[in-house]
C-alpha positions in Angstrom: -85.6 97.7 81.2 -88.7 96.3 80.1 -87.1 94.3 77.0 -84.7 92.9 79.5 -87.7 91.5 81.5 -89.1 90.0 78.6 -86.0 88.3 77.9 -86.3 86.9 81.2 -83.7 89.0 83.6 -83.6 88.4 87.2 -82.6 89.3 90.4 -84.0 92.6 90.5 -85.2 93.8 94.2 -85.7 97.2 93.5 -86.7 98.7 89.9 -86.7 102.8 88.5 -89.5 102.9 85.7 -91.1 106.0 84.3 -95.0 106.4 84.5 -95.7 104.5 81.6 -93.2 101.9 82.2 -95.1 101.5 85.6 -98.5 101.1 83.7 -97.0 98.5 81.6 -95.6 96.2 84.4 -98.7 96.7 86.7 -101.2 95.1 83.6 -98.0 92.2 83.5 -98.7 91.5 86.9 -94.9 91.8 87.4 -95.3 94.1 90.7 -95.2 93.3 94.4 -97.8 95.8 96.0 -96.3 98.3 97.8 -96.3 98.0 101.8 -97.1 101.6 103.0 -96.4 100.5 106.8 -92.5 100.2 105.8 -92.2 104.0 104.5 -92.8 106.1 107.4 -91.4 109.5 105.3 -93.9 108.4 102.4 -95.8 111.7 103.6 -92.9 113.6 102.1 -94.2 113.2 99.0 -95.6 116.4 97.0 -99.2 115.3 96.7 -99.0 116.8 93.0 -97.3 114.0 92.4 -99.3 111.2 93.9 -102.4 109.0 93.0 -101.0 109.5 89.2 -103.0 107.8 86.0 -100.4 105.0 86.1 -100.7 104.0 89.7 -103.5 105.3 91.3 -103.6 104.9 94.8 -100.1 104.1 94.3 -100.5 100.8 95.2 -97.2 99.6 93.6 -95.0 102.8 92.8 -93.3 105.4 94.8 -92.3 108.9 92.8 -88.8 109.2 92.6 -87.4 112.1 89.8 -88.9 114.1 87.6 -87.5 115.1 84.0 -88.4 117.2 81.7 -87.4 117.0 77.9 -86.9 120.0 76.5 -83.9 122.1 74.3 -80.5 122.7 76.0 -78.6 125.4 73.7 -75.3 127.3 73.0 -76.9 130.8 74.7 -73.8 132.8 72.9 -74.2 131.1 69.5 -78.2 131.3 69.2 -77.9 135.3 70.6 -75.6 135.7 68.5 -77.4 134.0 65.3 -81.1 135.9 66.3 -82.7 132.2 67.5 -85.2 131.7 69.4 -84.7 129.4 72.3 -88.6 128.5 73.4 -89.6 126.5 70.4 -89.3 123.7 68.6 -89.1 125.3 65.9 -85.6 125.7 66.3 -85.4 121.9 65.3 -88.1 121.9 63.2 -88.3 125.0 60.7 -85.4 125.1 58.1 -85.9 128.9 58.1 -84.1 128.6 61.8 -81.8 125.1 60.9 -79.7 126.5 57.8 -78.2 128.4 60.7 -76.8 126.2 62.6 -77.1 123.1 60.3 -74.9 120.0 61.5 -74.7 121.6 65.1 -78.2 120.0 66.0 -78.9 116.9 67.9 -82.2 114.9 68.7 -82.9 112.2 70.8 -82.6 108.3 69.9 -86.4 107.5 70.4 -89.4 107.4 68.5 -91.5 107.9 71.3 -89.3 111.5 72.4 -89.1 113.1 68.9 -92.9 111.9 67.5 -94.3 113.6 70.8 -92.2 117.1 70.1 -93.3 117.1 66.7 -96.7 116.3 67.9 -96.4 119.0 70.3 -95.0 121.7 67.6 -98.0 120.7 64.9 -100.5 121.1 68.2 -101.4 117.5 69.4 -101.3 115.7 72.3 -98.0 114.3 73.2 -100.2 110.9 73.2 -102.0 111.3 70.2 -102.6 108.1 68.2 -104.1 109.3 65.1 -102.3 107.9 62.2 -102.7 110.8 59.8 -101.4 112.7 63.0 -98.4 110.4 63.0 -97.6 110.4 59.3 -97.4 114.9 59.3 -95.1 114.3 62.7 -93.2 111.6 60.1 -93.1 114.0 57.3 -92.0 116.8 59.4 -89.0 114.8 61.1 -88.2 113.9 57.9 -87.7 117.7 56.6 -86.0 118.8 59.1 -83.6 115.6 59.2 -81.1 116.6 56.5 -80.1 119.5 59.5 -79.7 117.4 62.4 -75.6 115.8 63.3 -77.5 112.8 64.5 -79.5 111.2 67.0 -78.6 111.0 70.3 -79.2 109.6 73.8 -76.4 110.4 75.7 -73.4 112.0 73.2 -75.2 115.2 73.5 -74.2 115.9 76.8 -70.4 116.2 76.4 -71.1 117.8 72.8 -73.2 120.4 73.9 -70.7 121.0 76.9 -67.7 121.5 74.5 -69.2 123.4 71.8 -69.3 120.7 69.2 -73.7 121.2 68.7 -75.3 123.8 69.1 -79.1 122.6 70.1 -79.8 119.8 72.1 -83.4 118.2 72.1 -83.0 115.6 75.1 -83.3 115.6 79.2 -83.4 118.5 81.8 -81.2 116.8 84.1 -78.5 116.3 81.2 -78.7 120.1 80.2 -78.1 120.8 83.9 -75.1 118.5 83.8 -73.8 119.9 80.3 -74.4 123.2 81.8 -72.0 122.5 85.0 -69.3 120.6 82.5 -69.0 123.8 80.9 -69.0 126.1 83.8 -66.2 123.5 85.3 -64.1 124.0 82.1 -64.6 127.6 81.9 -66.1 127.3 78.3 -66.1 131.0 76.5 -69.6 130.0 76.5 -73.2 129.7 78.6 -75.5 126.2 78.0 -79.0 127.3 78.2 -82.0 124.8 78.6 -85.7 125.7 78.2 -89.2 124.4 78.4 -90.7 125.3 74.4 -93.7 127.6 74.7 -95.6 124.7 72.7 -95.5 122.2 75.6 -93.2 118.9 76.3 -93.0 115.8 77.9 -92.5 115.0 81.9 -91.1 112.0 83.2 -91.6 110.7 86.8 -89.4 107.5 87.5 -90.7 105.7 90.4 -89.6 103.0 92.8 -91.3 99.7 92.2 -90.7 96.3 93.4 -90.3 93.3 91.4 -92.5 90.3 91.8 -89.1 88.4 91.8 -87.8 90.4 94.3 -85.5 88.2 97.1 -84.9 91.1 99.4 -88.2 93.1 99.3 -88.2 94.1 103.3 -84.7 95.6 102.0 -85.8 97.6 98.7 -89.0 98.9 101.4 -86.0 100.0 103.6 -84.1 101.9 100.6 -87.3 103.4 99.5 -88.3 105.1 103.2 -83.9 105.8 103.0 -85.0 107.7 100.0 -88.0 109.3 100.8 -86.3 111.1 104.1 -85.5 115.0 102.8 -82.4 115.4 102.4 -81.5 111.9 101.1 -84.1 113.5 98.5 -82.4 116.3 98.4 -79.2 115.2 97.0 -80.8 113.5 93.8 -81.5 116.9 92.6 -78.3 118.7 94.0 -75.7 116.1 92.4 -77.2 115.2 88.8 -79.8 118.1 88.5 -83.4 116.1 88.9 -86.7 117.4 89.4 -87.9 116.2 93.3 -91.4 115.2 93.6 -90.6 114.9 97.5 -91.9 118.4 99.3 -89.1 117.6 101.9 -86.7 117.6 99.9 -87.2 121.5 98.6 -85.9 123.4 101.5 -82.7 121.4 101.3 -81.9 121.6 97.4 -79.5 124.1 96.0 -81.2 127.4 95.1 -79.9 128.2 91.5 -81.4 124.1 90.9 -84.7 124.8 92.7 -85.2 128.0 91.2 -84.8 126.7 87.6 -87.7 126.2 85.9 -86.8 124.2 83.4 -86.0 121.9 86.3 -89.0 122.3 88.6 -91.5 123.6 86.3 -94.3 126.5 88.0 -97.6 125.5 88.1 -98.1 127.7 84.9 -95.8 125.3 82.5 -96.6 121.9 84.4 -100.1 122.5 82.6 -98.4 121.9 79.5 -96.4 119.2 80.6 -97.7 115.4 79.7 -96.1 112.2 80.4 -96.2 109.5 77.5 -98.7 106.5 78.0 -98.6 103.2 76.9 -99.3 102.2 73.4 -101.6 99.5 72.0 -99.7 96.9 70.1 -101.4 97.6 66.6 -99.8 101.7 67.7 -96.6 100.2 68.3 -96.5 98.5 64.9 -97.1 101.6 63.6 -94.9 103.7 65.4 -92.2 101.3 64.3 -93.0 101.2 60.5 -92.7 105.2 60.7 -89.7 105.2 62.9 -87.7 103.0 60.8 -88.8 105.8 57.8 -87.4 108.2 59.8 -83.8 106.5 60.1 -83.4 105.1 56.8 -84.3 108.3 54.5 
């Protein structure tokens, strides 16, 4: 999204960015502020959620969805095999991957897979100490030779037929692998879980473009939105955490009970979302992503 703005798209009324995306387009200037008197149901919103780092005051973004990423798994195979399911070790540790080697998939994103590994080796998710960065490199890279590839999206059908194994990617994908096997009556169960070492949460928000034509119409599909059981059905039909309190009494039991889904107090404290980088950081975190995919 943000690359596409830089190359000069257009004709945007109404943008979904996560928090840090948010952060980036507030310091470009590239919001309209928000105009609180259009969304009556804005007091739906879970005040958790609300006044974050990225926005405070939210004076140009309204939560949306909330994802966690986290490991989605073959229940049978890893009971089966002795694997633990709360860890990232299970991508990490070659003690745990010569199991299951080539039935392993990890997200497309240097971002994603530097923060688990930062997470496993017990950093911040937003660390930016180099030498921090080069043991997340080094253990990315020795655990690589066990992975099937990197994916953003392929995971989802794989994990659902029984082609991988382990899944390190999105909450609401897991949930969705999870039903696509349950559809197809798979002699197996998809499992998804938040590792014990902490993770990353997204919140996407609603945020208006500065080139906006039909703002008083994007204002009108937010407050559409923010009305509980419009909520409601983001969570029911594609398995998304709700940052609207609303929206809770309305949403499916087995999804609202899930806490890989909507995380208890106890595991949102080791839940971060990913900030912004300086450029010299994102040099970095290029050079040592490219690293990563060419060895």
């Amino acid at each position: 999204m943000l690359a596409k703005l830089e190359a000069g798209a257009t004709g945007y009324d109404l943008l979904v960015p996560t928090g840090n995306a948010v952060q980036t387009l507030i310091r470009k200037q590239a919001l309209r502020p928000i105009d609180k008197a259009q969304l009556p149901h804005l007091r739906n919103l879970n005040p958790a959620y609300v006044n974050a780092w990225y926005d405070p005051g939210n004076r140009y973004s309204v939560p949306y969805a909330t994802t966690v990423t986290l490991l989605g798994f073959n229940a049978t195979q890893l009971q089966a095999l002795g694997l633990p399911t709360h860890t990232w070790a299970l991508i990490f540790e070659p003690r745990y991957l010569a199991k299951i080697k080539g039935k392993v998939t990890v997200l497309n994103s240097q971002r994603e897979l530097m923060a688990a590994a930062l997470i496993y080796q017990g950093h911040s998710a937003n660390d930016t100490d180099p030498e921090h960065w080069r043991a997340a490199r080094d253990l990315i890279l020795r655990a690589k030779p066990y992975w099937a590839t990197f994916s953003n999206s392929t995971y989802i059908k794989d994990l659902a037929i029984g082609n991988i194994w382990v899944a390190h990617g999105y909450s609401n994908d897991m949930f969705r692998a999870r039903e696509d096997a349950k559809d197809a009556k798979r002699p197996f169960t998809i499992g998804f879980a938040i590792p014990q070492e902490g993770a990353v949460l997204a919140v996407d928000n609603f945020v208006i473009h500065q080139a906006s034509r039909r703002p008083n119409l994007a204002h009108r599909f937010i407050d559409f939105m923010l009305d509980g059981a419009n909520a409601a059905d983001v969570s029911n039909l594609i398995g998304a955490g709700n940052p609207n309190a609303s929206a809770r009494p309305l949403i499916r039991p087995d999804i609202a009970n899930e806490p890989a889904l909507f995380p208890p107090q106890a595991d949102l404290q080791r839940l971060e979302m990913l900030r912004d980088l300086e450029p010299k950081q994102r040099r970095l975190m290029s050079r040592l992503w490219t690293e990563i995919k060419v060895r």
